[in-house]
ChimeraX commands (.cxc) that place a marker at each C-alpha (Angstrom):
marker #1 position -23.37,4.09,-35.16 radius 0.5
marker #1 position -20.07,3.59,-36.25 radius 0.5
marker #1 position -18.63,5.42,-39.68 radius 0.5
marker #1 position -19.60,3.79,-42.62 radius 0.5
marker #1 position -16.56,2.01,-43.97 radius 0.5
marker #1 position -16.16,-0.36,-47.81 radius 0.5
marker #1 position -13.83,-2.54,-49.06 radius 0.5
marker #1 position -11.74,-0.50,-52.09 radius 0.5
marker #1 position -9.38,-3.10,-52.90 radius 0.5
marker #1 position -8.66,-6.82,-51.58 radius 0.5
marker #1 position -6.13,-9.27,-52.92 radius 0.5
marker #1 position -2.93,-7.61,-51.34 radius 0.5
marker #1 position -1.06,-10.03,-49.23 radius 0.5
marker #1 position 0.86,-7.05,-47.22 radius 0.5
marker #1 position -0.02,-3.37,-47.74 radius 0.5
marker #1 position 2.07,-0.66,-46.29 radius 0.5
marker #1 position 3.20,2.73,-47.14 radius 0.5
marker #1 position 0.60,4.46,-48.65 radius 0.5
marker #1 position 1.23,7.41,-50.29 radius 0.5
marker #1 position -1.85,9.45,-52.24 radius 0.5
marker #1 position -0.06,10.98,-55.61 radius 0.5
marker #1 position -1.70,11.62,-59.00 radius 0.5
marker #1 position -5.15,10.74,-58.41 radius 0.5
marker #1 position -3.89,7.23,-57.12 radius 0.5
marker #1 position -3.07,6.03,-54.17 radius 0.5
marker #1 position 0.22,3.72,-54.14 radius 0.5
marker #1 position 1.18,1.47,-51.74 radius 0.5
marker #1 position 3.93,-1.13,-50.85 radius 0.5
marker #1 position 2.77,-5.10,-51.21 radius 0.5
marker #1 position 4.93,-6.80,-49.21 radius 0.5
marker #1 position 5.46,-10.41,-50.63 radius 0.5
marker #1 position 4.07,-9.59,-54.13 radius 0.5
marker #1 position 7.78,-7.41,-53.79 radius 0.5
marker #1 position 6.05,-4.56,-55.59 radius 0.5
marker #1 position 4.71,-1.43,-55.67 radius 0.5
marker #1 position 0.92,-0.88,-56.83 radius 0.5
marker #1 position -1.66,1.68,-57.05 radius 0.5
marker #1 position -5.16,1.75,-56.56 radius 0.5
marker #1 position -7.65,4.33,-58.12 radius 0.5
marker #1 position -10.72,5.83,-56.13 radius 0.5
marker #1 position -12.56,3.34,-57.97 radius 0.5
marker #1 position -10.81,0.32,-57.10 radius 0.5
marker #1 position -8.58,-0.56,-60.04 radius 0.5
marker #1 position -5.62,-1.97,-58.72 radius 0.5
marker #1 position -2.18,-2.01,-61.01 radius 0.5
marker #1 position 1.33,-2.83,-60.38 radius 0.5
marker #1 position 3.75,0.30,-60.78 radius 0.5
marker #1 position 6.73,-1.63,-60.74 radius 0.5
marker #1 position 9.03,-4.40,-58.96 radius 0.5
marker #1 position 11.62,-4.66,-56.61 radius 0.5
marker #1 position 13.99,-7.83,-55.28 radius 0.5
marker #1 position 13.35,-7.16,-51.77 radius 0.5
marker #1 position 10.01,-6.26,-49.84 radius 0.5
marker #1 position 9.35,-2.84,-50.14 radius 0.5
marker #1 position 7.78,-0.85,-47.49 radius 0.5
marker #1 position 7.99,3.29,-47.21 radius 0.5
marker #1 position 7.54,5.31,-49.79 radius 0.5
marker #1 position 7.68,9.08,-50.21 radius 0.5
marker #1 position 8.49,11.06,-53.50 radius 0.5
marker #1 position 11.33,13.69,-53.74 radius 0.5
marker #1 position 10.71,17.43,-55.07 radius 0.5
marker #1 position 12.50,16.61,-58.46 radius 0.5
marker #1 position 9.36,13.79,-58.52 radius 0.5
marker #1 position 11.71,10.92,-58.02 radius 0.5
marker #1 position 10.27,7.98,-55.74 radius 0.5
marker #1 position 11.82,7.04,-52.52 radius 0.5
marker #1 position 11.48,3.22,-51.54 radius 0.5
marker #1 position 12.45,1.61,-48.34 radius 0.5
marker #1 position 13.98,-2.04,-48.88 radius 0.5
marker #1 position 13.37,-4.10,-46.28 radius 0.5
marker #1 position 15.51,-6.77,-45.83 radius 0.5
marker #1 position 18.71,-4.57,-47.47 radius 0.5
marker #1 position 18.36,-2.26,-45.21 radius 0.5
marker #1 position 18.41,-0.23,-48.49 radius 0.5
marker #1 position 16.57,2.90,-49.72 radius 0.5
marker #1 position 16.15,2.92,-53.38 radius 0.5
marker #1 position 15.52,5.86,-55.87 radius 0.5
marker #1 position 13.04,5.47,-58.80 radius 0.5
marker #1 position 14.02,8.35,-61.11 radius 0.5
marker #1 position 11.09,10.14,-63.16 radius 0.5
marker #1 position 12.66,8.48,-65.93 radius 0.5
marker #1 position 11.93,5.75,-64.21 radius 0.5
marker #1 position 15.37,4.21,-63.26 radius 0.5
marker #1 position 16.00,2.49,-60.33 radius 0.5
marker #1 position 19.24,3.08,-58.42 radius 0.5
marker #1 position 20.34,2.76,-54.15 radius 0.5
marker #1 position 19.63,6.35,-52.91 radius 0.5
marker #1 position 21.17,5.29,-49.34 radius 0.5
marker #1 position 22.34,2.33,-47.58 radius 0.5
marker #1 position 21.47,2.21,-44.12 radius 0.5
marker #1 position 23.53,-1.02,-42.40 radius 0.5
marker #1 position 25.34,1.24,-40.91 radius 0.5
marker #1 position 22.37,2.20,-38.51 radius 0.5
marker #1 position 19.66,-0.07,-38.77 radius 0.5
marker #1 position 19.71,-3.24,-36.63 radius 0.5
marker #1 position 17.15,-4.97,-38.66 radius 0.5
marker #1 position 14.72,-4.65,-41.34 radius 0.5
marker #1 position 13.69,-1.44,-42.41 radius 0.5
marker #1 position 10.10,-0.11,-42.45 radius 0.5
marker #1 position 8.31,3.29,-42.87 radius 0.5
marker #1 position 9.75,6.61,-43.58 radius 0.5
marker #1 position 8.93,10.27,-44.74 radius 0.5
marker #1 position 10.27,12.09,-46.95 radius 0.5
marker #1 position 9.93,16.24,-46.32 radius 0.5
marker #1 position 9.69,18.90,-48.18 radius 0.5
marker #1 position 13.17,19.59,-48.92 radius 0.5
marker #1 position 13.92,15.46,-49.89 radius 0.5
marker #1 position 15.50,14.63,-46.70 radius 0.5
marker #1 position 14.23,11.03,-45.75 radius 0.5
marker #1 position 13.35,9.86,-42.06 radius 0.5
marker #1 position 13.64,6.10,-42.16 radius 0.5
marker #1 position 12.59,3.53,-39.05 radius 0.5
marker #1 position 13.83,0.18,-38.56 radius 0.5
marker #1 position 12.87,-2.96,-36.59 radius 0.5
marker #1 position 16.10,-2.91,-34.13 radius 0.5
marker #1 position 15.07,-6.89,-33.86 radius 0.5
marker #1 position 14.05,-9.58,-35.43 radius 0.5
marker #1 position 10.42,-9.30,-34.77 radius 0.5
marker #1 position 9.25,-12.74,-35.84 radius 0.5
marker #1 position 12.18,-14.97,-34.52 radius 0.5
marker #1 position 11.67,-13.02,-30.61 radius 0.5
marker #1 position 8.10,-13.21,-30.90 radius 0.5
marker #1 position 8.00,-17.41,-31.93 radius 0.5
marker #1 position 10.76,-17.44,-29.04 radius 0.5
marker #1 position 9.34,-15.00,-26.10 radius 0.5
marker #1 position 5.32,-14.09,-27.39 radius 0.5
marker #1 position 3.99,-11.01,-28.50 radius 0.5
marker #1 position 3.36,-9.79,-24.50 radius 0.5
marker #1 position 7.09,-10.33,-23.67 radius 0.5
marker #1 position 8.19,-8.73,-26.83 radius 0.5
marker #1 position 6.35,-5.61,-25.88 radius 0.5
marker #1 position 7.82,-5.60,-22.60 radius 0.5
marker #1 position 11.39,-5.93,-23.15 radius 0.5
marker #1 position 13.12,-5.45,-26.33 radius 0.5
marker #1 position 15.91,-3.81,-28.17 radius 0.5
marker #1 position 15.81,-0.16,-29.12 radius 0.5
marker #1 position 16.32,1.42,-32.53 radius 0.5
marker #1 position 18.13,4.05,-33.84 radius 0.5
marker #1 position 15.88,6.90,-37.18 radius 0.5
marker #1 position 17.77,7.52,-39.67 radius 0.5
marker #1 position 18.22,10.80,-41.86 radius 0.5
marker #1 position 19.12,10.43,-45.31 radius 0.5
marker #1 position 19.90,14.03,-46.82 radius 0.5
marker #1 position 18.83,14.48,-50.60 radius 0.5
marker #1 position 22.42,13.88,-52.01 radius 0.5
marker #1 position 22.14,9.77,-49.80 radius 0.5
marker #1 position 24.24,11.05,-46.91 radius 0.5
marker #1 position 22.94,8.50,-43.69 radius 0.5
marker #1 position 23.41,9.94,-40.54 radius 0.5
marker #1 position 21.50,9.00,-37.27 radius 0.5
marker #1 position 18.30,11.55,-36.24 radius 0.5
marker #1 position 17.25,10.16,-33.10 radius 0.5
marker #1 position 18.18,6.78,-31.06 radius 0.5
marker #1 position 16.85,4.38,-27.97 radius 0.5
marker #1 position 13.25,4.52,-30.18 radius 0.5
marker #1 position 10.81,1.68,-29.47 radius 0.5
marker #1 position 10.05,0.23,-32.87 radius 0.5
marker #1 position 10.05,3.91,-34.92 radius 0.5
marker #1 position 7.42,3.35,-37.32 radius 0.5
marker #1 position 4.55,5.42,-39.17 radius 0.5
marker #1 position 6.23,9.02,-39.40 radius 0.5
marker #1 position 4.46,12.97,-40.07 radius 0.5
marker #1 position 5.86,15.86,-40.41 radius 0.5
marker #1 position 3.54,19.01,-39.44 radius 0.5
marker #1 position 2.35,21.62,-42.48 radius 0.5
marker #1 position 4.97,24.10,-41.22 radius 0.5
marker #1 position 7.92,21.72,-42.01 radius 0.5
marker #1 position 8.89,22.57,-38.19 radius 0.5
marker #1 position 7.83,18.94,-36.28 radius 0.5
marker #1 position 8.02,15.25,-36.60 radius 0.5
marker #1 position 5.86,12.80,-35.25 radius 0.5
marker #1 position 7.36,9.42,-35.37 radius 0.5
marker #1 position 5.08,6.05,-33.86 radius 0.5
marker #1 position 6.85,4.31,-31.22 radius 0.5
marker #1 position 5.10,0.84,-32.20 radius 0.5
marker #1 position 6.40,-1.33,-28.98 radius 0.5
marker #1 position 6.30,2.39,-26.64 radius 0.5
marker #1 position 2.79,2.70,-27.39 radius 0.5
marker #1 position 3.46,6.19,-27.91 radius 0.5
marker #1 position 4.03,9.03,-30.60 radius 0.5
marker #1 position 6.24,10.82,-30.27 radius 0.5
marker #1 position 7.27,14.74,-32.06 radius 0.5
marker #1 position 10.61,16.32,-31.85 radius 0.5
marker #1 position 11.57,20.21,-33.25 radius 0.5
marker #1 position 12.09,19.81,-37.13 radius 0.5
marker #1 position 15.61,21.96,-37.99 radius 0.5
marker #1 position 15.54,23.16,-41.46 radius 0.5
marker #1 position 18.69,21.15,-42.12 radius 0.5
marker #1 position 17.20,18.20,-40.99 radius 0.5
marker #1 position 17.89,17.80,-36.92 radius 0.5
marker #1 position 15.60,16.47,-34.24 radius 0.5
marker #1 position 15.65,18.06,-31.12 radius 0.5
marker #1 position 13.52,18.56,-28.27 radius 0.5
marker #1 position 12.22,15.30,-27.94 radius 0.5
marker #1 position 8.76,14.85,-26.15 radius 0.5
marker #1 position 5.74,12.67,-25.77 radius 0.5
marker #1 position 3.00,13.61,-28.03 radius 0.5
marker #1 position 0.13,11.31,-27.01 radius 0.5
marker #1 position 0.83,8.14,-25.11 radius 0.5
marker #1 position -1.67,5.17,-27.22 radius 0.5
marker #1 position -2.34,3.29,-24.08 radius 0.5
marker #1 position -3.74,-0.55,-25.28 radius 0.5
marker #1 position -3.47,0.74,-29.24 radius 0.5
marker #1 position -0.18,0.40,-30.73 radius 0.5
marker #1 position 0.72,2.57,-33.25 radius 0.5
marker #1 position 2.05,1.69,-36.85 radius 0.5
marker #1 position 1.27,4.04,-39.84 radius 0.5
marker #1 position 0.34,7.04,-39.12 radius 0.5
marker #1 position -1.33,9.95,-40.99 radius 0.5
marker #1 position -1.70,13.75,-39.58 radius 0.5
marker #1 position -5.04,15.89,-40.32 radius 0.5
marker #1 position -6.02,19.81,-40.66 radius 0.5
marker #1 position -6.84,19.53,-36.99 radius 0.5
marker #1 position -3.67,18.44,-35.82 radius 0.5
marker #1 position -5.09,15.17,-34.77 radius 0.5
marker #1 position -3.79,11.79,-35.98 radius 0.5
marker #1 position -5.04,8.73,-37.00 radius 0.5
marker #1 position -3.07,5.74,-36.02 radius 0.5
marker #1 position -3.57,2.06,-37.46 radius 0.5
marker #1 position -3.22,-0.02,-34.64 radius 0.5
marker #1 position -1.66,-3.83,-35.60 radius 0.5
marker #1 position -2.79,-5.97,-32.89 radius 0.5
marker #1 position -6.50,-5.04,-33.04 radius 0.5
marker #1 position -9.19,-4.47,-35.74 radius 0.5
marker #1 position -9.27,-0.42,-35.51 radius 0.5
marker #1 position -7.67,2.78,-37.03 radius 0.5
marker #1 position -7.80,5.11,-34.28 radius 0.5
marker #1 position -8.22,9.24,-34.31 radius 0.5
marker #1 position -5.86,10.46,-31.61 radius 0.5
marker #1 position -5.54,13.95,-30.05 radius 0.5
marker #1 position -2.32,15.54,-28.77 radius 0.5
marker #1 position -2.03,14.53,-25.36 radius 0.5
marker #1 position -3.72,10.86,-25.44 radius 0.5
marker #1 position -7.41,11.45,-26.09 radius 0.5
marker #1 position -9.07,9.01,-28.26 radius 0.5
marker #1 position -11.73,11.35,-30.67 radius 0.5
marker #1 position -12.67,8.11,-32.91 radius 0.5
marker #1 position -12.29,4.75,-33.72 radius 0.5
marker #1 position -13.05,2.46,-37.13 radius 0.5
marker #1 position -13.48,-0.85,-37.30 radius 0.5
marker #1 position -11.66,-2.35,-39.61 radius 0.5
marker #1 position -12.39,-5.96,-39.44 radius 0.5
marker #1 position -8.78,-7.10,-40.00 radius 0.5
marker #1 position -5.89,-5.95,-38.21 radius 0.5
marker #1 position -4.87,-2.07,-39.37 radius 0.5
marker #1 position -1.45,-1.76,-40.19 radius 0.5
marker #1 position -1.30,1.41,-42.29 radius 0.5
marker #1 position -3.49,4.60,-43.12 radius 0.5
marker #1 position -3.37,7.72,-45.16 radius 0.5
marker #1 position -5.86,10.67,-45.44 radius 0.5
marker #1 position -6.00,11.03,-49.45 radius 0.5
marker #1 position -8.23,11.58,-51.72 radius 0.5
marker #1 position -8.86,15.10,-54.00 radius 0.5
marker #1 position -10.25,16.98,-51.13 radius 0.5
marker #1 position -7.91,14.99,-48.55 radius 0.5
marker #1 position -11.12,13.81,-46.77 radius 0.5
marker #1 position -10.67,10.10,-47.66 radius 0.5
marker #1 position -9.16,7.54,-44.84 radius 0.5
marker #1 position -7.64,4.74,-46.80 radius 0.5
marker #1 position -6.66,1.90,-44.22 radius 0.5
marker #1 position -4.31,-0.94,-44.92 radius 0.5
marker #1 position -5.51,-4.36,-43.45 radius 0.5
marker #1 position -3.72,-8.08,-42.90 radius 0.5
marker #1 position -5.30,-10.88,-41.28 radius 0.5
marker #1 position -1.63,-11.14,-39.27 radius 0.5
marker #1 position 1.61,-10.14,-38.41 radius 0.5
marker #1 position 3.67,-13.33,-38.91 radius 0.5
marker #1 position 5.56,-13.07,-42.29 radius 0.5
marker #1 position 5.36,-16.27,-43.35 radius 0.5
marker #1 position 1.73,-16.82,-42.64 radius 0.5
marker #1 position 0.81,-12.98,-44.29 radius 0.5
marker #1 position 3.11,-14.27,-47.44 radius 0.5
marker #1 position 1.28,-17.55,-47.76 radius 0.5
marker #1 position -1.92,-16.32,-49.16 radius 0.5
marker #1 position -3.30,-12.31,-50.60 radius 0.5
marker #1 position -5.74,-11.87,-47.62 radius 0.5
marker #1 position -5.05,-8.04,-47.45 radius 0.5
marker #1 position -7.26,-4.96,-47.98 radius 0.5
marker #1 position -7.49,-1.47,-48.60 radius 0.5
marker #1 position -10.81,0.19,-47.01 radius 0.5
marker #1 position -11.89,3.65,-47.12 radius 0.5
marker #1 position -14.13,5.74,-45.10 radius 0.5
marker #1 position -14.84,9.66,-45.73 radius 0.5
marker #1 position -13.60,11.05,-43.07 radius 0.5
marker #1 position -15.08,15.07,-41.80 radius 0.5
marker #1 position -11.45,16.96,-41.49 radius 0.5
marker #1 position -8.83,16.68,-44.07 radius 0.5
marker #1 position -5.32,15.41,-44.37 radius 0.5
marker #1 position -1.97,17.88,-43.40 radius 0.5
marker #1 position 1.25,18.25,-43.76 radius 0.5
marker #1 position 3.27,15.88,-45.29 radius 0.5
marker #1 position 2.08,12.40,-44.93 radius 0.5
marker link #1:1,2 radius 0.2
marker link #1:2,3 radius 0.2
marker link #1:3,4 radius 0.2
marker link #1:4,5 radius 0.2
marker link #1:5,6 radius 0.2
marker link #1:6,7 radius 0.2
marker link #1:7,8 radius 0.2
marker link #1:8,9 radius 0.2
marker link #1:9,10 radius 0.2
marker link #1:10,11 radius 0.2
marker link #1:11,12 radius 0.2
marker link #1:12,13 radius 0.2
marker link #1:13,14 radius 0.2
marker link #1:14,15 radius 0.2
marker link #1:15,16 radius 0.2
marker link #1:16,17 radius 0.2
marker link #1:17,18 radius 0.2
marker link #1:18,19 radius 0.2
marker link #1:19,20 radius 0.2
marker link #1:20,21 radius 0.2
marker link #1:21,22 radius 0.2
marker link #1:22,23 radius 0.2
marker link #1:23,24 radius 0.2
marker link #1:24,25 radius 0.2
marker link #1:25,26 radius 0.2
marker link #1:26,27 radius 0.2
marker link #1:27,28 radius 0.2
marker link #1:28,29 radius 0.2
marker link #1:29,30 radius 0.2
marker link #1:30,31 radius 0.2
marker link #1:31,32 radius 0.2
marker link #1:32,33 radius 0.2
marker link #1:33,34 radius 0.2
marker link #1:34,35 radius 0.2
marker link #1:35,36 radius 0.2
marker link #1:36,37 radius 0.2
marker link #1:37,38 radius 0.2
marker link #1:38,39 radius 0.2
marker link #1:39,40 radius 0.2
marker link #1:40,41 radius 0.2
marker link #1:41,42 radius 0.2
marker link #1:42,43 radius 0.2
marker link #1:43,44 radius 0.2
marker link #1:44,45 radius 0.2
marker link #1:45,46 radius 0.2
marker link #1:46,47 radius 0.2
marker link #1:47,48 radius 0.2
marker link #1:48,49 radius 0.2
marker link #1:49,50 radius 0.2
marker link #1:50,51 radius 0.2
marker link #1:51,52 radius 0.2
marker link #1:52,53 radius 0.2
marker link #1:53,54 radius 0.2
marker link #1:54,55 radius 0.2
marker link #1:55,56 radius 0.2
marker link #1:56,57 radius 0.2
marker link #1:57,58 radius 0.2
marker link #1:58,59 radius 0.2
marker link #1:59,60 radius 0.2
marker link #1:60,61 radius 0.2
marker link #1:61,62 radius 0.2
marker link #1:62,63 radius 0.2
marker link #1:63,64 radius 0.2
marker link #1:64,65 radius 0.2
marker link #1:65,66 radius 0.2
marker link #1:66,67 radius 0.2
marker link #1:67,68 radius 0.2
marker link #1:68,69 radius 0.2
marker link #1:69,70 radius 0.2
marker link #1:70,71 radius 0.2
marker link #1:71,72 radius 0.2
marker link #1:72,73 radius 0.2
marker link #1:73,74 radius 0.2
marker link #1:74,75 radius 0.2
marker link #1:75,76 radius 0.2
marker link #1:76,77 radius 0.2
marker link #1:77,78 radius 0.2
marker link #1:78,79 radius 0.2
marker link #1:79,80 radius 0.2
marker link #1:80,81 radius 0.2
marker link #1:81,82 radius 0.2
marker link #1:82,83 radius 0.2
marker link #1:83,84 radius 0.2
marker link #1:84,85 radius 0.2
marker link #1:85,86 radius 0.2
marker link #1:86,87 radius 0.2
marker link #1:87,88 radius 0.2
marker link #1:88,89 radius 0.2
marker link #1:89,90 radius 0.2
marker link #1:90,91 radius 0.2
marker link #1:91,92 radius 0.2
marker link #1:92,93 radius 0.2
marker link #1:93,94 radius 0.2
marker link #1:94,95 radius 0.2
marker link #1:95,96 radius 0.2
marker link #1:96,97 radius 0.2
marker link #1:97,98 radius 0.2
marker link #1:98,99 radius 0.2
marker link #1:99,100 radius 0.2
marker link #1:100,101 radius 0.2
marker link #1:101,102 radius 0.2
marker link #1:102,103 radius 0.2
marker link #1:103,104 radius 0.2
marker link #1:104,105 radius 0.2
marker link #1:105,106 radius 0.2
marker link #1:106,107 radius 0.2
marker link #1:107,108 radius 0.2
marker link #1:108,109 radius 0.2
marker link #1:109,110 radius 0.2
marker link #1:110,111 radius 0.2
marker link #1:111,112 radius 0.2
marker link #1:112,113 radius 0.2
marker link #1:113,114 radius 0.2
marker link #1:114,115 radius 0.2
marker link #1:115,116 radius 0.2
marker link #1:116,117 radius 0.2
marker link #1:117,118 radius 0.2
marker link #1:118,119 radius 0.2
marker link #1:119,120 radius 0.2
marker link #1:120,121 radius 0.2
marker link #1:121,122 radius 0.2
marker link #1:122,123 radius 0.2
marker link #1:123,124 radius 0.2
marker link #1:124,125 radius 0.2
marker link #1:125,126 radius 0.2
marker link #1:126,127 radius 0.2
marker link #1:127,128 radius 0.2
marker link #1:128,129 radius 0.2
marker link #1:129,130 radius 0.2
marker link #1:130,131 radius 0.2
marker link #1:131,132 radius 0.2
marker link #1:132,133 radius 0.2
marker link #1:133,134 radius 0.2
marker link #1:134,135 radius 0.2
marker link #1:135,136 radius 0.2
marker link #1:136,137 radius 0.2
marker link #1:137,138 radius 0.2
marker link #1:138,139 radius 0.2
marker link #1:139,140 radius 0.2
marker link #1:140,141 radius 0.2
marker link #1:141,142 radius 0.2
marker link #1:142,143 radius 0.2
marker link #1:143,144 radius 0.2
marker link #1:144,145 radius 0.2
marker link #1:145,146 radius 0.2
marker link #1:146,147 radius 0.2
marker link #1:147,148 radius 0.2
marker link #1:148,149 radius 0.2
marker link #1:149,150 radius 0.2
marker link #1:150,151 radius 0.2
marker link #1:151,152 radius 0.2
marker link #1:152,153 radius 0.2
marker link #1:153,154 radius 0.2
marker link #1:154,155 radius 0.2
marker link #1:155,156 radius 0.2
marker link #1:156,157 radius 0.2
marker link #1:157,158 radius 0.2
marker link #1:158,159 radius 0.2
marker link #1:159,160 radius 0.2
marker link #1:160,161 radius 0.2
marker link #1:161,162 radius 0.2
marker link #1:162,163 radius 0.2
marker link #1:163,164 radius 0.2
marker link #1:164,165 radius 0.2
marker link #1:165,166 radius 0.2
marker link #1:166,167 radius 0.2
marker link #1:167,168 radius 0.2
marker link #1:168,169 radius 0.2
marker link #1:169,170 radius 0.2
marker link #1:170,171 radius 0.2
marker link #1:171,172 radius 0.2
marker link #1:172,173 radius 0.2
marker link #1:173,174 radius 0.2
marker link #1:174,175 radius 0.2
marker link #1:175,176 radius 0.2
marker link #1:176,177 radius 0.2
marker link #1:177,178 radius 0.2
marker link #1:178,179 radius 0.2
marker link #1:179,180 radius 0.2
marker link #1:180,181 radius 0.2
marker link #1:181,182 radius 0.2
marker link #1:182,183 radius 0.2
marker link #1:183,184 radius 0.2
marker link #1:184,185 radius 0.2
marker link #1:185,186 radius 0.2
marker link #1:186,187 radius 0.2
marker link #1:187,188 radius 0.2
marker link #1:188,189 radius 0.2
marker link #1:189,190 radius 0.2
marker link #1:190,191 radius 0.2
marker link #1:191,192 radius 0.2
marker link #1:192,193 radius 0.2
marker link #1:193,194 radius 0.2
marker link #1:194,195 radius 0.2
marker link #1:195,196 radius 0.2
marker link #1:196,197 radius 0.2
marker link #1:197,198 radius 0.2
marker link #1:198,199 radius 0.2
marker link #1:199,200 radius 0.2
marker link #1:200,201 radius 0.2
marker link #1:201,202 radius 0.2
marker link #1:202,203 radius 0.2
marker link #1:203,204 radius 0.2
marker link #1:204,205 radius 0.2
marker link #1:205,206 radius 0.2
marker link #1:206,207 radius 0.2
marker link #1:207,208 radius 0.2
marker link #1:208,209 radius 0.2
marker link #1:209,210 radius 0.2
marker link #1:210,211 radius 0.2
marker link #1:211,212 radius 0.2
marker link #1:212,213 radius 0.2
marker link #1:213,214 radius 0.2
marker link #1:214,215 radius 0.2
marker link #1:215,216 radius 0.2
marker link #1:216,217 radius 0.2
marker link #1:217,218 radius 0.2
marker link #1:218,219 radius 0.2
marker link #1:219,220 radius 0.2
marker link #1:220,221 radius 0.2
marker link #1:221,222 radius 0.2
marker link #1:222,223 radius 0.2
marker link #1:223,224 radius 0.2
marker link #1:224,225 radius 0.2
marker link #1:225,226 radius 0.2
marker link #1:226,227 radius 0.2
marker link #1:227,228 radius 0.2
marker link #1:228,229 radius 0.2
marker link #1:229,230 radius 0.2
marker link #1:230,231 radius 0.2
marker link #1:231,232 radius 0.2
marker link #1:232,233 radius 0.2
marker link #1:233,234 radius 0.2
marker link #1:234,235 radius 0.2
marker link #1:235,236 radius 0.2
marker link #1:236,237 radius 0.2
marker link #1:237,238 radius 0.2
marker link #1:238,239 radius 0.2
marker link #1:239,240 radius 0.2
marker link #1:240,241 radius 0.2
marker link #1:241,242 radius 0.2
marker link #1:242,243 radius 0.2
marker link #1:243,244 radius 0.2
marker link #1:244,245 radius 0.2
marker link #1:245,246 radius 0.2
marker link #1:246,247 radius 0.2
marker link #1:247,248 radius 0.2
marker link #1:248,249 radius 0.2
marker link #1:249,250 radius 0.2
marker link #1:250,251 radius 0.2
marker link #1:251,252 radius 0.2
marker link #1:252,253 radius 0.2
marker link #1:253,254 radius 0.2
marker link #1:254,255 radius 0.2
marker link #1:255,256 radius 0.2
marker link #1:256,257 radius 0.2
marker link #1:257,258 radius 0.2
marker link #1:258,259 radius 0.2
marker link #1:259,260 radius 0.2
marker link #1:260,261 radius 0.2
marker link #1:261,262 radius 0.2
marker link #1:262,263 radius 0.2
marker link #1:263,264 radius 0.2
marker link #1:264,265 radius 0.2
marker link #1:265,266 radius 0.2
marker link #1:266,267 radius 0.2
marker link #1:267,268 radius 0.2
marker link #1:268,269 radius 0.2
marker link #1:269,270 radius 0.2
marker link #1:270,271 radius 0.2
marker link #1:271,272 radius 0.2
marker link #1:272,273 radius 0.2
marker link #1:273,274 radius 0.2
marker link #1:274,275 radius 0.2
marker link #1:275,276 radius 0.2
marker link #1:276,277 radius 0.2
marker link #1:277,278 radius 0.2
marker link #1:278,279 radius 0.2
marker link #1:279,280 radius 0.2
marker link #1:280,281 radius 0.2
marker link #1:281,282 radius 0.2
marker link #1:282,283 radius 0.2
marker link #1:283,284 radius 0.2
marker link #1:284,285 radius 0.2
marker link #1:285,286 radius 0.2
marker link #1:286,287 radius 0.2
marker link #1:287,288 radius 0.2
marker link #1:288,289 radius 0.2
marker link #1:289,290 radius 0.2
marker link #1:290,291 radius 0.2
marker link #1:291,292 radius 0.2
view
């Protein structure tokens, strides 16, 4: 019998980035172009606004909110005062729209990017060829003070992104590798060491989230499932989640809540035509780590 999973908030046409923070968890909408929140019992607000589609979020250790723009290629800083200001322009690296990111304990960001323009090669090619042959992508580091330097490149689709509770490794999701994959964590911000953590096999990995274990649960976007993966490729669980997964996050006050992100599909303009999306939850047995 699978784990018993219910619907905690619907009416979302795009959710990604979730981030658990003050009793809420918040979360990117797409094509709303906002920011919302949604409280363990289901009230859904919207924080605030942007004039791009948001996606990552992570907050800074002077409690200032770090939001990926899209289509900018743009990360923006939402102050505690609550001014909004570019934190970091990444054109420089990013070949396409932006997507996830981490932020880690110190406020350095880790920030993926397409490297293609998904929809357009997908319309052209299909999803199978797309996964076969495409164009790599550079992370990018953004150091507290919005320095932009590259962390790591030749990355297939760097999406969903951990860092370990020691501060010492980062797991970033490979979407189009089907793969995650960690590298050594410097304190001032370096990857080295690169190295398969688990290859996903038929799951493809998007968001991400790490637990007490050292397992992670991947939300996998071209199936209905968020999947519990060990190091090395073994597959401990799997949650049906009725719609395509494209983003989870272990929250909750004791961590053990698995808040999943579902779409009915991929293709932007059919995901911005109607609010389709969901968040579910499921309690989950082993709590969240590290920084999400």
């Amino acid at each position: 019998m699978g784990r018993v999973t219910r619907i905690l908030a619907e009416g979302i046409y795009f959710g990604e980035g979730p981030r658990w923070h003050d009793g809420r968890l918040w979360f990117s909408d797409f094509y709303a172009h906002a920011i919302k929140s949604v409280s363990p019992a289901g009230d859904v607000r919207t924080e605030f606004e942007i004039d791009d589609q948001p996606s990552g979020l992570g907050w800074m250790p002077d409690g200032s909110l770090l939001i990926v723009s899209m289509t900018k290629r743009q990360v923006l800083r939402r102050r505690p005062d609550r001014a909004i200001a570019v934190h970091a322009d990444l054109n420089a690296i990013a070949a396409f729209h932006c997507n996830d990111m981490v932020v880690d304990a110190a406020g350095n960001a880790f920030v993926g990017n397409f490297g293609f323009d998904l929809d357009t090669e997908i319309a052209a090619r299909g999803a199978a060829a797309v996964m076969a042959d495409h164009a790599v992508a550079s992370l990018a580091r953004i150091a507290p003070d919005g320095a932009v330097r590259v962390a790591a490149t030749d990355l297939h689709f760097p999406n969903g992104t951990v860092i370990t509770p020691d501060g010492k490794t980062l797991i970033v999701a490979e979407t189009f590798g089907a793969v995650l994959t960690a590298f050594d964590l410097s304190p001032d911000g370096a990857l080295t060491n690169r190295r398969v953590w688990a290859a996903t096999g038929s799951r493809v990995p998007d968001g991400i989230t790490l637990d007490a274990a050292g397992n992670i649960w991947i939300a996998n976007p071209i199936a209905p499932e968020c999947a519990l993966i060990a190091e090395g490729g073994a597959v401990l669980e799997v949650i049906d989640t009725g719609d395509r997964c494209f983003a989870c996050l272990l929250g909750g006050d004791d961590g053990r809540t698995l808040f999943m992100l579902t779409a009915r599909t991929v293709d932007s303009r059919a995901a911005a035509a109607s609010p389709m999306g969901k968040v579910l939850v499921a309690t989950v047995d082993v709590p969240h780590a590290g920084r999400p």
